[in-house]
C-alpha positions as CSV (number, residue, x, y, z in Angstrom):
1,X,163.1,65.3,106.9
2,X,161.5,63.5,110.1
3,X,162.1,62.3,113.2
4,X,160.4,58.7,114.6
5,X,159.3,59.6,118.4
6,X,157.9,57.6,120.8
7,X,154.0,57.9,121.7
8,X,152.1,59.4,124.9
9,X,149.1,58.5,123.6
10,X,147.9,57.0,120.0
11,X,148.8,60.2,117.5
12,X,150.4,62.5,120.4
13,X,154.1,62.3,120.6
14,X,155.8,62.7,124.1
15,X,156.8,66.1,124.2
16,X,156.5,67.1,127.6
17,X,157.6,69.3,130.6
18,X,158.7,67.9,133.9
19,X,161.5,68.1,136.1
20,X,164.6,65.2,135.4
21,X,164.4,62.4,137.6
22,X,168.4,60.6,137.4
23,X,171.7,61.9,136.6
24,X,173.5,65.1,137.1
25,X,170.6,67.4,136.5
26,X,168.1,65.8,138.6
27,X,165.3,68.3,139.9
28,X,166.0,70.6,137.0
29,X,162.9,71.7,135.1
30,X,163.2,69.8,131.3
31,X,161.9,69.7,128.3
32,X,161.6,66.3,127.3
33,X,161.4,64.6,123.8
34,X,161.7,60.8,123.5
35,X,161.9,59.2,120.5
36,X,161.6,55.3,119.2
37,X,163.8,52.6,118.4
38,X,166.4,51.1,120.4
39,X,169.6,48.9,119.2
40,X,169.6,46.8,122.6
41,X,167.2,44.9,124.6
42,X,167.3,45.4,128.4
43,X,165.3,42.7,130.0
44,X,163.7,45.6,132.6
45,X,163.5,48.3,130.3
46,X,160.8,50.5,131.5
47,X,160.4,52.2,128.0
48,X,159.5,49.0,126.0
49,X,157.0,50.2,124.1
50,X,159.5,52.6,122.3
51,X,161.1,48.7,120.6
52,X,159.2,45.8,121.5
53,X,157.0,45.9,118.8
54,X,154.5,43.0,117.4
55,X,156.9,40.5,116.0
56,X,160.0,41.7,118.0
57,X,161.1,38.5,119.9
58,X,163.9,40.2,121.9
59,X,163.8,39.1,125.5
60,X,161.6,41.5,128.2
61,X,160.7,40.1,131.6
62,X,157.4,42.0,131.1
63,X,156.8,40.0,128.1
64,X,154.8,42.3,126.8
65,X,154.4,43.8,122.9
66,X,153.2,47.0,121.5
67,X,151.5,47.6,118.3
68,X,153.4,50.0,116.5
69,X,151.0,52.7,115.0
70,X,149.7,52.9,118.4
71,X,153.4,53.8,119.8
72,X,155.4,55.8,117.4
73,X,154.7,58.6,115.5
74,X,156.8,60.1,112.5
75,X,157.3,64.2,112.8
76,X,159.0,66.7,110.5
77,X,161.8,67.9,112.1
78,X,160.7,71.6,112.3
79,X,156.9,70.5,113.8
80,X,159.2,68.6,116.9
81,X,161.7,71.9,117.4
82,X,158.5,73.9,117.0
83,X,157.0,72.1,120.1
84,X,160.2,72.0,122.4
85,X,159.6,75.9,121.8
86,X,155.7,76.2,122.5
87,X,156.4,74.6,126.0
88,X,159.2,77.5,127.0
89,X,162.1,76.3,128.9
90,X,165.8,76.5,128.3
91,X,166.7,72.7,129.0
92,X,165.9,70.1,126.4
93,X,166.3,66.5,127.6
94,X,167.0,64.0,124.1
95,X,165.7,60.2,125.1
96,X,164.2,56.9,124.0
97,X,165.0,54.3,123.2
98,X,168.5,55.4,121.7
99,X,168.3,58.9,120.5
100,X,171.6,58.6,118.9
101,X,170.2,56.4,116.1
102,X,168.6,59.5,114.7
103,X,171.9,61.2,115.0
104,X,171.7,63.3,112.1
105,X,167.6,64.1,111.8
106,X,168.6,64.8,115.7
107,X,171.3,67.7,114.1
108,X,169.0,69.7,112.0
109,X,165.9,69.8,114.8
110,X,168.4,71.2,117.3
111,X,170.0,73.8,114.9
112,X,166.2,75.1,115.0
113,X,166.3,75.7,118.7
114,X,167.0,78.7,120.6
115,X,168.4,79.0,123.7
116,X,168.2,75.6,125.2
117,X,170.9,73.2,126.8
118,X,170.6,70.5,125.1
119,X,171.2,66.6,126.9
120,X,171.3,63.3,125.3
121,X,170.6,60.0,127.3
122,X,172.2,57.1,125.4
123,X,173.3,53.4,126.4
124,X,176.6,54.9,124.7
125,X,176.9,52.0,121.7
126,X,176.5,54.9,119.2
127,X,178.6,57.7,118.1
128,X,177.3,61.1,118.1
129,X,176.7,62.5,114.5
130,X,179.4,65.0,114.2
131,X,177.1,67.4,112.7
132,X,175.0,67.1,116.3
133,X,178.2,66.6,119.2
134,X,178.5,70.3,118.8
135,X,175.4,71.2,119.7
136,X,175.2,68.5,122.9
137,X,176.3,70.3,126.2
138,X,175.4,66.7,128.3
139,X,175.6,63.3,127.5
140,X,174.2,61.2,130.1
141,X,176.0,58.1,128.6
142,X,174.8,54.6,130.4
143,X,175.9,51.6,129.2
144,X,174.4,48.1,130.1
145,X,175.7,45.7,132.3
146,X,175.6,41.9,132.0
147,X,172.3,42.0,134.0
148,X,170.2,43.6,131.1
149,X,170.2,41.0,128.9
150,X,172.6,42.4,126.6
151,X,175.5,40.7,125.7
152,X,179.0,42.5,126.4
153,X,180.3,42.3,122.7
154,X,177.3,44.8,121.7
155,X,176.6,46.2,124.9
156,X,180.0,47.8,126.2
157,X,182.1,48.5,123.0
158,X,185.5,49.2,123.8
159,X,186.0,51.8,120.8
160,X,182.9,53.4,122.0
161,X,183.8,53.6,125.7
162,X,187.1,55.1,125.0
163,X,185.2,57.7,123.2
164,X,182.7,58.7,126.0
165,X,185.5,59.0,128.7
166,X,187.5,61.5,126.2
167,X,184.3,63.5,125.7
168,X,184.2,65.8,128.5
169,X,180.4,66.7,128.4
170,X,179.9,63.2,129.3
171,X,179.2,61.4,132.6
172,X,178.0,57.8,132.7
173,X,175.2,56.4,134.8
174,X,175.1,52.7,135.4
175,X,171.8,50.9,136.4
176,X,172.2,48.7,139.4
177,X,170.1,45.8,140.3
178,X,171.9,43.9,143.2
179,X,174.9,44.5,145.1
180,X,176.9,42.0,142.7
181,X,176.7,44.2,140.1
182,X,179.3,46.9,141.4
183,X,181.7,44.6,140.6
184,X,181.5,45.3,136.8
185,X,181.4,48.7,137.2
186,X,184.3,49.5,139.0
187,X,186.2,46.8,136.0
188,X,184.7,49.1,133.6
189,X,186.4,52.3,135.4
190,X,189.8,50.6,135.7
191,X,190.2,49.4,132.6
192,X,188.7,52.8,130.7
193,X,190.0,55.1,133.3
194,X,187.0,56.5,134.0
195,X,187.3,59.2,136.5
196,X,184.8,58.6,139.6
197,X,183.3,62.2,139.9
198,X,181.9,61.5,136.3
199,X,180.5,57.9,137.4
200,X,177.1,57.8,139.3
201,X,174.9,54.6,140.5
202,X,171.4,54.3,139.8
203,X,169.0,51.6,141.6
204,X,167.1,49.8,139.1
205,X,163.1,49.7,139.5
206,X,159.9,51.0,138.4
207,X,158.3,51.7,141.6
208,X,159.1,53.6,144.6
209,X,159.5,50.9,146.8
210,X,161.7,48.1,144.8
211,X,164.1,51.6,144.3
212,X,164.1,53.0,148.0
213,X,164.6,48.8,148.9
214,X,167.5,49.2,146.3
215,X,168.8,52.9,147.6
216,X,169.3,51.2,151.1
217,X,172.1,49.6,150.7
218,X,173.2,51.0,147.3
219,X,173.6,54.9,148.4
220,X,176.1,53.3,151.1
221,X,178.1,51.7,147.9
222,X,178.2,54.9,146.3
223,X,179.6,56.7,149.0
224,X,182.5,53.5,150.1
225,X,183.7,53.7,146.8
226,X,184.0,57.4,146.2
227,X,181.3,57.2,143.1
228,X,178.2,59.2,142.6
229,X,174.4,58.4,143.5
230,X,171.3,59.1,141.5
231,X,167.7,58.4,142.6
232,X,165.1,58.3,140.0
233,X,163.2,61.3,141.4
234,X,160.6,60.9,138.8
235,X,159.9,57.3,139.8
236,X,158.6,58.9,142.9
237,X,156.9,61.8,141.9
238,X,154.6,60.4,138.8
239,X,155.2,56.6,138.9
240,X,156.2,54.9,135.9
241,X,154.1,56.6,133.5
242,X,154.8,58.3,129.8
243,X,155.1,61.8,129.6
244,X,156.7,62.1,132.8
């Protein structure tokens, strides 16, 4: 069986070490695998090339396409666990795209690993394969506001939501653009009762200055409202760049 990751390179999947740049483990060395395909479209995606294919019509401000051979590459599941274990580490960050979609290729790679903590990032539309959830000890769960592109009735599932905020191991990270958009997040805490110490805010951007313009006055929002704050620590370190 295989898993379809996402490319560094033509033929090299993106495997890689760094430290994680958002959410609750932010500075923490990582292991990083990030595979293709994604069920949404966010208009400032800064992974495109892992679903805007040739052909793929779904909006992108960028409005850019990527071949496909060129940006995915299809691994057996024991040649990916095989190379989370070749780089050391005891961390294992789960990405894309929507790593979720793979749920159950996803539960046989990590049953090969040894002695890793394992994190998922999802936009929190998909349920974890129940064969996977209990080898997950971190969902980093963000779902997409109206400002993505993505419409509500796909984007923020009720059934889904309710799920996420009775799953313990998961905290949500919402991607901020301007101040308007705190708005929706603190609807979706009220009506989901999501509890604010699992909630953080994350400035949208792809370069260090459009996110430290963002951080100025949304860091202060964060803190007013009692909710958490994440940079994007990578952003600032490597610039927006694969294998990162």
């Amino acid at each position: 069986m295989s898993l379809t990751l996402a490319t560094t390179t033509p033929g090299e999947p993106e495997i890689f070490a760094s430290l994680q740049g958002e959410g609750r483990s932010a500075g923490l060395p990582c292991t990083f695998v990030r595979l293709s395909r994604c069920n949404l479209a966010c208009t400032w995606c800064d992974t495109a090339y892992t679903w805007r294919f040739e052909g793929d019509n779904r909006p992108h401000r960028d409005g850019m396409t990527f071949e496909r051979k060129a940006n995915l590459i299809v691994l057996s599941e024991d040649d990916v666990a095989a190379r989370i274990m070749a780089l050391g580490g005891n961390r294992l960050v789960i990405t894309g795209g929507e790593p979720l979609l793979q749920g159950a290729q996803l539960a046989r790679m990590v049953a090969l690993l040894d002695g890793h903590t394992v994190e998922i990032e999802t936009n929190g539309t998909v349920a974890p394969h129940p064969e996977l959830a209990p080898l997950i000890d971190q969902y980093n769960v963000s779902p997409k506001l109206r400002h993505s592109g993505n419409p509500p009735e796909i984007a923020l599932l009720s059934e889904r939501l309710n799920d996420w905020v009775n799953t313990p191991k998961a905290n949500f990270k919402f991607v901020i653009s301007v101040p308007e958009d705190l708005a929706e997040v603190l609807e979706l805490q009220a009506t989901y009762a999501i509890p604010a110490i699992r909630i953080q805010l994350m400035p949208e951007g792809t370069s260090s200055e459009a996110i430290r313009a963002r951080n100025d006055w949304l860091a202060p929002l964060a803190f007013d409202h009692g909710l958490g704050f994440s940079d994007r620590l990578h952003i600032h370190l490597y610039g927006d760049t694969r294998g990162t």
